[in-house]
C-alpha positions in Angstrom: -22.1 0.0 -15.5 -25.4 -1.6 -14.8 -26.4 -1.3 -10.8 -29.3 -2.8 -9.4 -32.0 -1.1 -8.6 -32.7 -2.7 -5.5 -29.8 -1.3 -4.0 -29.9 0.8 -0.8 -28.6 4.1 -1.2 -27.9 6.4 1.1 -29.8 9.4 -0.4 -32.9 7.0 1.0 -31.8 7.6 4.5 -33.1 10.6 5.7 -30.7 13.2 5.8 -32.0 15.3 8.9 -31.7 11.8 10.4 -27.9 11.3 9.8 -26.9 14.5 10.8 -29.2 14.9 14.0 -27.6 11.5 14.9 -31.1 9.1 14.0 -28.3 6.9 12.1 -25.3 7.2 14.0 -26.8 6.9 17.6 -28.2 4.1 19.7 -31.4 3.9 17.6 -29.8 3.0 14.7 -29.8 -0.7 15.7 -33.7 -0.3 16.2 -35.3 -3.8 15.5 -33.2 -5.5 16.7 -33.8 -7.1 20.4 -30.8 -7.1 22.9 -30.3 -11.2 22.2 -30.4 -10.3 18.4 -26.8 -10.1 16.9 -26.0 -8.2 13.5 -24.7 -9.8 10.9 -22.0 -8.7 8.1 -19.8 -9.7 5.8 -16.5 -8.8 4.9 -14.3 -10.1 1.7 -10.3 -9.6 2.8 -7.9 -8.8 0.7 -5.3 -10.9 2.0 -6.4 -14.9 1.1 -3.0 -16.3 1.8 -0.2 -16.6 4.0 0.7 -14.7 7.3 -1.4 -11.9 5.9 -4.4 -14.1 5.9 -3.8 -15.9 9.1 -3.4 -12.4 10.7 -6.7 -11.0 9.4 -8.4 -13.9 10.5 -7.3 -13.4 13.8 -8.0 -9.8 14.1 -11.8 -10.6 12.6 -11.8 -13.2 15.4 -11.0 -10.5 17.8 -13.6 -8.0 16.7 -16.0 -10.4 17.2 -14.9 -11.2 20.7 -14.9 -7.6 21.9 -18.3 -6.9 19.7 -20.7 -9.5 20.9 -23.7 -7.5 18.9 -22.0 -7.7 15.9 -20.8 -10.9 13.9 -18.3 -10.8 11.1 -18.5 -13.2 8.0 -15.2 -13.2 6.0 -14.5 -14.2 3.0 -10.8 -14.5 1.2 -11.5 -12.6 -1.8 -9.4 -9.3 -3.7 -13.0 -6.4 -4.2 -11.7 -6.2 -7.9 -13.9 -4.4 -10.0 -15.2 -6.9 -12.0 -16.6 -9.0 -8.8 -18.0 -6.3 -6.7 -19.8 -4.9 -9.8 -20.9 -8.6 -10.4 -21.9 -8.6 -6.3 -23.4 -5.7 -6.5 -25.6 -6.8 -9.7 -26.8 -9.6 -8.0 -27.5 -8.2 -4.6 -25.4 -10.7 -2.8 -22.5 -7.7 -2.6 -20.5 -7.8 0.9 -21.0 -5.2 3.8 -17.1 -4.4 3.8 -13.9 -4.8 1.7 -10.5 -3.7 0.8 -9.9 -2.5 -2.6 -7.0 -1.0 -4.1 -7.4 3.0 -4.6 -7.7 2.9 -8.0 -10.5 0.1 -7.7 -12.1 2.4 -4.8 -12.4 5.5 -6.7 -14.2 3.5 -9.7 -16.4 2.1 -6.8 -17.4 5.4 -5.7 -17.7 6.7 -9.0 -20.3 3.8 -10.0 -22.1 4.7 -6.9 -21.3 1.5 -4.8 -19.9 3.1 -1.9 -21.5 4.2 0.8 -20.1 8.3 2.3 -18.2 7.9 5.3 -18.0 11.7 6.0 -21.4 11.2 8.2 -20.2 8.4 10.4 -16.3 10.4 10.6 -18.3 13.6 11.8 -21.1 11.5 14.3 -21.4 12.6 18.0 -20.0 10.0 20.8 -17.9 6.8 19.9 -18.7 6.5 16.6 -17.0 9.6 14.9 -13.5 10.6 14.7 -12.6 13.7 16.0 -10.3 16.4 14.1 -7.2 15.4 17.0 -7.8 11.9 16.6 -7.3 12.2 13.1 -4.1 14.1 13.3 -3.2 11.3 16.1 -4.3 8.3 13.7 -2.8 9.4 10.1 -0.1 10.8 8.9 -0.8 13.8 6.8 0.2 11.9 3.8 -1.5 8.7 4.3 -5.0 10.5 4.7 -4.5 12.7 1.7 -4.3 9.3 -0.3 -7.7 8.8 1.0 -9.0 11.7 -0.9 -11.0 10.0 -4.2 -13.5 12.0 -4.5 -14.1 15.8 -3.6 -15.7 16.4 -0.6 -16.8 12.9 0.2 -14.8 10.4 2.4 -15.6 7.0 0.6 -12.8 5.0 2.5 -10.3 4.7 5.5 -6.5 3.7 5.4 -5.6 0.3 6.9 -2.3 -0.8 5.8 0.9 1.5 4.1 3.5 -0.9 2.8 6.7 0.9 2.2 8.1 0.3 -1.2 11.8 0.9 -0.3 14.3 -1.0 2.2 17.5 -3.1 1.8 17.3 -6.7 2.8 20.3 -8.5 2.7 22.2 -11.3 3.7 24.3 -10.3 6.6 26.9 -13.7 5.9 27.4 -13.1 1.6 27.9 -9.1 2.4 30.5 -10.4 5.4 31.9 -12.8 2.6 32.7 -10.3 0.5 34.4 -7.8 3.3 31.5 -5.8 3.5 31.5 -4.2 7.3 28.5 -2.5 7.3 25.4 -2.4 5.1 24.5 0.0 2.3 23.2 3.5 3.6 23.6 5.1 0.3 23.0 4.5 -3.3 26.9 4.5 -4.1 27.0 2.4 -1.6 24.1 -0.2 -3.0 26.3 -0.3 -6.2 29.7 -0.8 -4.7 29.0 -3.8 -2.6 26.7 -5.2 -5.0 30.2 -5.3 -7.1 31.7 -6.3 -4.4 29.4 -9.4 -3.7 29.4 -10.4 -7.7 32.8 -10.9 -7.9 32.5 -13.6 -5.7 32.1 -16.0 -8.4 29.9 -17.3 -11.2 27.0 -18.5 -9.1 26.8 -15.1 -7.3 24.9 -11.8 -7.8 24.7 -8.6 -5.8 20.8 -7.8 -6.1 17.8 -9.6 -7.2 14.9 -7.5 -8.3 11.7 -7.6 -10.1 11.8 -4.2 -11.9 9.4 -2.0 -10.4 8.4 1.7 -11.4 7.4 2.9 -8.3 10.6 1.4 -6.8 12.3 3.5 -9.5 10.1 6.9 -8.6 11.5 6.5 -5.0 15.1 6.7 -6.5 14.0 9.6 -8.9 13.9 11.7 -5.6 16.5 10.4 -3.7 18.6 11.8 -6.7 16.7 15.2 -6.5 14.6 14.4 -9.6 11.0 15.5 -10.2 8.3 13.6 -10.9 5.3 15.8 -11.7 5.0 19.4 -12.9 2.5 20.3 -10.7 1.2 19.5 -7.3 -1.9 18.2 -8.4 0.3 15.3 -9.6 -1.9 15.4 -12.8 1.0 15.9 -15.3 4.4 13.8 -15.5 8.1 15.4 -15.6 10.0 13.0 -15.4 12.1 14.1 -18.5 15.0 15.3 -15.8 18.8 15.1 -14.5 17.5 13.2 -11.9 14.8 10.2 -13.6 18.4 10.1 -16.0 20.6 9.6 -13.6 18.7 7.2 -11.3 17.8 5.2 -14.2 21.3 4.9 -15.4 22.4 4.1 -12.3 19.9 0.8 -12.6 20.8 0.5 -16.1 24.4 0.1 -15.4 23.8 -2.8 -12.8 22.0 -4.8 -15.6 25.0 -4.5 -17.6 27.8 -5.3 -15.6 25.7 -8.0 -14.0 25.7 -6.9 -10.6 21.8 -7.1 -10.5 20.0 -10.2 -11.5 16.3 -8.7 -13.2 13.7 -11.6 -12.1 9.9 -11.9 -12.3 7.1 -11.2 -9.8 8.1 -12.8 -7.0 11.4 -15.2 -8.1 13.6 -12.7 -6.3 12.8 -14.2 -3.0 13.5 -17.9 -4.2 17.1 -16.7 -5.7 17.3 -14.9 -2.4 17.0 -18.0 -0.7 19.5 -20.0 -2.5 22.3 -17.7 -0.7 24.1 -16.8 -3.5 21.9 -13.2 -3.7 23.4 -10.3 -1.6 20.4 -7.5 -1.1 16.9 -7.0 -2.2 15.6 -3.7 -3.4 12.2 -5.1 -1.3 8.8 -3.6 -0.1 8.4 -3.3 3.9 5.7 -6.6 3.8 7.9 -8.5 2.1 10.0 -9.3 4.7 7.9 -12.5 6.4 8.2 -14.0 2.7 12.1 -13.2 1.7 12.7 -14.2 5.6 10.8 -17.6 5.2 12.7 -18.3 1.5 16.0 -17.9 3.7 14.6 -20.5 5.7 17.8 -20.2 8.3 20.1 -21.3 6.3 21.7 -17.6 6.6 21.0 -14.1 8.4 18.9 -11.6 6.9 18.9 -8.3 8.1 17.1 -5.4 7.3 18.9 -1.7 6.1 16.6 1.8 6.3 16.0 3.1 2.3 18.8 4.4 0.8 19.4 7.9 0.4 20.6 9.4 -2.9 22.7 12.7 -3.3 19.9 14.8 -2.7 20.6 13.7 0.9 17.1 12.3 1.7 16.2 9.1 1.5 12.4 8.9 0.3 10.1 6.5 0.5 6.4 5.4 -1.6 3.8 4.0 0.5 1.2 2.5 -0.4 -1.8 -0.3 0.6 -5.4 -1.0 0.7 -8.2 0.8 1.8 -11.3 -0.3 4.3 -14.9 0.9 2.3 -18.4 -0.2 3.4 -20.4 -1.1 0.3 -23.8 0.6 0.1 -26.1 -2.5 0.9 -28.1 -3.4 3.9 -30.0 -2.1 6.5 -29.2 0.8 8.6 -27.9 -1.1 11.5 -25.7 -3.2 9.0 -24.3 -0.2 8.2 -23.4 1.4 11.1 -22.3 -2.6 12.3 -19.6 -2.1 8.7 -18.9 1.2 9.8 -17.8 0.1 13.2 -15.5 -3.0 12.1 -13.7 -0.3 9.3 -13.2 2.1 12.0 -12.0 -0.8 14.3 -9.9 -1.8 11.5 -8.1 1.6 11.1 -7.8 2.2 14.5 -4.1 2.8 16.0 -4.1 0.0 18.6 -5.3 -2.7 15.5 -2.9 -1.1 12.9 0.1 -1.5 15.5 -0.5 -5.2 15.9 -0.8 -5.7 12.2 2.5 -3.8 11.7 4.6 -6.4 14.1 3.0 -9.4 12.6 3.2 -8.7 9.1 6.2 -5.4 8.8 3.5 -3.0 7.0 4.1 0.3 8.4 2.3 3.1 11.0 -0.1 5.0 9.1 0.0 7.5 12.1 1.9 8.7 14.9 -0.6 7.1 17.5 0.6 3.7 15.8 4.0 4.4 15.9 4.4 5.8 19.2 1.9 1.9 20.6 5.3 -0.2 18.5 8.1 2.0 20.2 8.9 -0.7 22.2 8.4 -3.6 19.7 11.0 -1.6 17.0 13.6 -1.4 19.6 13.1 -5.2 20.1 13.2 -5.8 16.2 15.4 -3.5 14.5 14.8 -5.3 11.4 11.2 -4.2 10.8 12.3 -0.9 12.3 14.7 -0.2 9.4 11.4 -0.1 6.7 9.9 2.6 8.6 11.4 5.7 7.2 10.8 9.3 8.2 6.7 9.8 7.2 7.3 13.7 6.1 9.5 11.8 3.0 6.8 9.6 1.6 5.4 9.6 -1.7 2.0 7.9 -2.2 -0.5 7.8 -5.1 -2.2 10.6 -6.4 -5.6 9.9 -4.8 -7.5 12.1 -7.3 -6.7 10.7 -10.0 -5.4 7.2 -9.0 -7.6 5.4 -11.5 -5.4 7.3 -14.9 -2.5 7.0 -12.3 -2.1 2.8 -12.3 -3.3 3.4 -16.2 -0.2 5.2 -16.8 1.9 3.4 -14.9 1.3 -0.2 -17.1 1.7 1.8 -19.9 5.3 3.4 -19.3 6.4 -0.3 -17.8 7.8 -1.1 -21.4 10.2 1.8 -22.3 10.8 1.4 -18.2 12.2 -2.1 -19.1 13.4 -1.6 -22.7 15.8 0.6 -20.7 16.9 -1.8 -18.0 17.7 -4.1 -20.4 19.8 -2.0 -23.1 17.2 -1.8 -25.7 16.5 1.8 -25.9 18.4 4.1 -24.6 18.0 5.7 -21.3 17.0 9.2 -22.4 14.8 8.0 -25.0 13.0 5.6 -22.9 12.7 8.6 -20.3 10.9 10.8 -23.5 8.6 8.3 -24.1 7.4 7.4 -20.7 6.8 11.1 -20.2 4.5 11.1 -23.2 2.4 8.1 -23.0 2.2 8.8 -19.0 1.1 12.2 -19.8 -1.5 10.6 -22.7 -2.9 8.7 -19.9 -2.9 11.3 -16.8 -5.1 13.6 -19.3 -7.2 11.0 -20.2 -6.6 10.9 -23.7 -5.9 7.3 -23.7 -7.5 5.0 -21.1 -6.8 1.2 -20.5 
């Protein structure tokens, strides 16, 4: 990809500079007079809804509390086709939130700018070995991992890809006493709710691999053959028997299979007894309900391997590689604001992502014994999944690219085993990087 050559890069900084502290200390904002404020910008990741309004808020807060700093946002996704188009034309913003994949193609095109010098900075601005044990979960900071040796980006949100929501009255309806803890149990009252009538179905879901990789462990299933997660196995007991549990829903009708998001609008017709939902999801499915019944909120299901897992997953703060020197350390303070425990705490009540440390979750004990329905999405952290940081970019490749057989399944038109081959393959075909998308 073409980059322009005008471009800071960081290899101009001097490196005796960075790591005596030149760049990271109070001299860095040298130019500037003590009236002087410095500006950045910022494209969030969130342009609608309760996400949006609460990232506007928390910009607004920055700003409050960082008088010599100002923050420009602007609602816009850092795919890769408009920060390489940003970055062409030198108007590229300071800081943004791409998805992991799209971050490690950034850092690989040499857009981003290393964090590892700010991290290990003297006084405020670095991040201490405990406060990193203190602010991330061992998991969540391993997906940060793109590139070897480098830290190109810092967590901000983990959205948990597996909790029950459900409507407490239709479960009641259908003498259902207590909601689903279990995978037998999903499928039994979802029967149980179907029968109800016509009009009436026992899950909606829009069918989603990850969701299903979740439920690939719960049923003691294996999904790589290595712990480099650079090589699929998914051709096991398990993968069979979770997907043939989903496959046999389909059929006998107990789950409705919907598109993107037209689970939440059958959800709120009330004739829809549980979602198989994502953590975030719960402001929109609660504002389809819209009152007209209760929803409530169930912990993941566990499966017979007697753990109920979870797959996490969310995007990433990265400072672009343009500007001044006192831009950058002005982007590296708002990402490490950002990230910070006490910010990622009020983000989780307002919008149900989840604690990407134990800092965070120990700041919203009080708030999840006050809301037991957000509380139920945040599982036990030493049982999540998340994406193989590493190789995320072949990772999301592969994942598109087994979503057929995936759904041929579902729906009856291959058969379960066969479509669990072929996934295998062509996920394999793109892991290796024999195929690419």
């Amino acid at each position: 990809m073409n980059k322009r050559a005008a471009v800071r890069t960081l290899s101009s900084l001097s490196s005796a500079a960075l790591l005596a502290g030149g760049f990271l200390g109070q001299s860095a904002f040298a130019g500037t007079s003590q009236s002087n404020v410095v500006n950045i910008t910022f494209w969030n990741g969130h342009p609608s809804g309760s996400l949006q309004a609460q990232m506007h808020a928390e910009v607004a807060q920055f700003n409050k509390t960082h008088p010599k700093i100002h923050v420009t946002y602007t609602d816009k996704y850092a795919k890769v086709q408009d920060i390489t188009a940003a970055m062409t034309a030198g108007d590229a913003p300071n800081v943004a939130m791409p998805h992991l994949d799209w971050a490690q193609q950034f850092a690989q095109d040499g857009y981003l700018l290393n964090l590892t010098p700010f991290i290990r900075g003297s006084g405020t601005h670095g991040i201490t070995a405990a406060q990193l044990k203190q602010d991330y979960y061992p998991s969540v900071w391993a997906r940060m991992s793109i590139a070897p040796g480098k830290q190109y980006i810092l967590p901000y949100e983990e959205n948990g890809q597996m909790v029950i929501y459900y409507n407490a009255n239709l479960l009641r309806k259908a003498g259902i006493k207590a909601p689903p803890h279990t995978w037998s149990q999903v499928v039994a009252d979802a029967k149980k709710v179907t029968v109800l009538g016509s009009q009436y179905h026992g899950i909606a879901w829009t069918p989603s691999l990850t969701q299903w990789l979740v439920i690939v462990k719960d049923y003691g299933g294996q999904i790589f053959a290595n712990n480099k997660d650079t090589k699929f196995a998914l051709d096991n007991k398990g993968a069979l028997a979770a997907l043939n549990m989903l496959r046999s829903m389909v059929a006998n009708k107990t789950m409705e299979l919907t598109q993107n998001y037209d689970y939440q609008l059958d959800f709120g017709t009330g004739d829809v007894g549980m979602l198989i939902e994502q953590s975030a999801g719960w402001t929109y499915d609660y504002q389809s309900a819209g009152g007209k019944f209760k929803m409530m909120a169930s912990p993941a299901p566990a499966g017979p391997s007697g753990q109920a897992f979870n797959y996490v997953t969310g995007d990433t703060l990265c400072v672009l590689n343009v500007g001044t020197p006192a831009q950058k350390l002005a982007a590296w303070t708002f990402v490490k604001w950002l990230s910070s425990p006490q910010v990622n705490a009020e983000w989780n009540e307002n919008t149900n992502y989840l604690p990407t440390g134990p800092k965070s979750a120990s700041l919203m004990t009080d708030f999840y014994k006050k809301n037991p329905n957000y509380k139920a999405a945040f599982s036990n952290p030493v049982h999540w999944l998340t994406d193989p940081a590493a190789n995320a970019t072949q990772y999301y490749a592969a994942e598109n690219a087994m979503n057929d057989d995936f759904y041929k399944a579902l729906m009856g038109q291959e058969s379960t085993a066969q479509a669990l081959k072929n996934m295998n393959t062509i996920g394999n075909e793109y892991l290796s990087g024999q195929q690419r998308s």
